[in-house]
BAFIRO-620679 format. One record per residue (C-alpha): residue in three letters; x, y, z. Coordinates in steps of 0.25 Angstrom, whole numbers, plus 2048, in hexadecimal, padded with zeros to 3 digits. Example, Ala and Ser with C-alpha at 12.3 -4.5 7.8 and 13.67 -1.06 7.14 Angstrom:
ALA8317EE81FSER8377FC81D
//
This chain:
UNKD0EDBF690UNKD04DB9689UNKD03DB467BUNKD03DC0671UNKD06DBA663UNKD03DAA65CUNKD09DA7651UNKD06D9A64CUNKD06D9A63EUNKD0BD91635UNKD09D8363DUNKCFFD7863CUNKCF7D7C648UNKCE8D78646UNKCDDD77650UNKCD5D85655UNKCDBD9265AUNKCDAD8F669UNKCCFD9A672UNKCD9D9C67BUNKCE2DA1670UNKCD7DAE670UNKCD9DB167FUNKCE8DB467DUNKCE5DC367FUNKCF3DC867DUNKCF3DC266FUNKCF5DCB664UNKCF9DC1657UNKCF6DB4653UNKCF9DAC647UNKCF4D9F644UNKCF6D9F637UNKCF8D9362CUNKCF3D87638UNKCE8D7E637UNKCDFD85640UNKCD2D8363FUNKCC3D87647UNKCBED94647UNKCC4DA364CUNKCBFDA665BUNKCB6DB365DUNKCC1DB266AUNKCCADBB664UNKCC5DC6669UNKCCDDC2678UNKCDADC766EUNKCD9DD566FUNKCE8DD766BUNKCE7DCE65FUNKCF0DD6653UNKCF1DCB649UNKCE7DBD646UNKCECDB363BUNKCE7DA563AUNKCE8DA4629UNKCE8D97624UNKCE1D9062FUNKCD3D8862EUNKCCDD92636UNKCBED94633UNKCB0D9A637UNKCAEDA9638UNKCBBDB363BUNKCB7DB8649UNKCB3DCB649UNKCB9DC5657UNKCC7DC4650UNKCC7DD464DUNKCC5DD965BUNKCD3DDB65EUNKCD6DEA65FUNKCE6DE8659UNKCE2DDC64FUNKCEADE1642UNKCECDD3639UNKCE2DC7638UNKCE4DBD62EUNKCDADAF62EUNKCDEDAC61EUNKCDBD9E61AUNKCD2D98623UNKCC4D94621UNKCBCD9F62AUNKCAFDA3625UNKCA3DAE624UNKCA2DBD623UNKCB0DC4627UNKCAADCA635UNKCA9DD7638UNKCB3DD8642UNKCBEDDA639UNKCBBDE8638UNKCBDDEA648UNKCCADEB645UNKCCADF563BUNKCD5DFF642UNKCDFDF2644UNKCDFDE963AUNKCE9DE862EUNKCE8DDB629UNKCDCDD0627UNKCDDDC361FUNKCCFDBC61CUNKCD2DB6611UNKCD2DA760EUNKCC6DA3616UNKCB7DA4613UNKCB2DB2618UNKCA4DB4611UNKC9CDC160FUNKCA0DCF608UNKCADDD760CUNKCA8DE2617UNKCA8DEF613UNKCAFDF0622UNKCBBDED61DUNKCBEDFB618UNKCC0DFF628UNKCCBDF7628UNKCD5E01626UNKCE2DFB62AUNKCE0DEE622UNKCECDED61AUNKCE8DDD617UNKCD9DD7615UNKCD9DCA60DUNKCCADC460BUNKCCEDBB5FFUNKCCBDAE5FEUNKCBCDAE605UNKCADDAF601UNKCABDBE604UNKCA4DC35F7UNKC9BDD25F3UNKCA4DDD5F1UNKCB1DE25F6UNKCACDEF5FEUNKCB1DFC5FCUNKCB6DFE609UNKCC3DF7605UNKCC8E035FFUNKCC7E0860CUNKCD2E00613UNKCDDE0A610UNKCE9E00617UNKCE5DF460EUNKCF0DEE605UNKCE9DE1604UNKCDCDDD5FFUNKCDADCF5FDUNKCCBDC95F9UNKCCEDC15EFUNKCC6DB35EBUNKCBADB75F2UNKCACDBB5EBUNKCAEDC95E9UNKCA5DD25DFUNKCA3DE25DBUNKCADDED5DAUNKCBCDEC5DFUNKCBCDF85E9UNKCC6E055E8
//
């Protein structure tokens, strides 16, 4: 059988998260969380189509987050807190509108405004975007994530109304 969960969390593990990692197909979680990882996120992970759950928190991860990351079909938590990636949050995070329940952001250095696309993301129960440079105003769509318990965008640059 091949290699279906890597938890890793925890350690003092540094370097960059290995290509060859991406073509374990049968992969379905990976936590990488709390090391000392650093380079950038592959566009190779959509070789993981059974991906479920992504955490690498607390890395020193940067560049761009990949659309690439959100191609998995079953991909229900993804968590890259605390790293130092940058630019607009990509517009494949609303691919996976009908599975996922949980996204972290928050901690790095996303720019831009907050997508009014994020309103089609029914199933979010989670969505942290604080502590990163995303300014305008918080768009109404929000209201429309009927599963969300948690809204987190503090310590950004945020302006207008607070939506209902």
């Amino acid at each position: 059988p091949q290699l279906q969960t890597l938890y890793l969390a925890n350690n003092s593990l540094n370097g960059t998260i290995p290509e060859t990692l991406l073509l374990s197909q049968n992969l379905e979680v990976i936590d990488l969380s709390f090391n000392d990882i650093s380079g950038t996120l592959s566009p190779n992970f959509k070789f993981l189509p059974n991906m479920n759950e992504f955490h690498v928190e607390q890395n020193r991860l940067g560049g761009p987050l990949p659309s690439e990351l959100f191609t998995s079909e079953v991909l229900a938590r993804v968590s890259v807190a605390g790293n130092d990636l940058s630019g607009t949050i990509p517009q494949g995070v609303f691919t996976a509108a009908h599975t996922l329940e949980y996204l972290n952001l928050g901690g790095n250095r996303f720019s831009g405004t907050i997508s009014s696309q994020f309103g089609k993301l029914t199933h979010l129960d989670y969505l942290g975007l604080g502590r990163n440079r995303l300014e305008g105003s918080i768009p109404m769509e929000i209201g429309d994530m009927k599963s969300l318990e948690l809204f987190n965008a503090s310590y950004n640059y945020l302006t207008g109304e607070v939506p209902q």
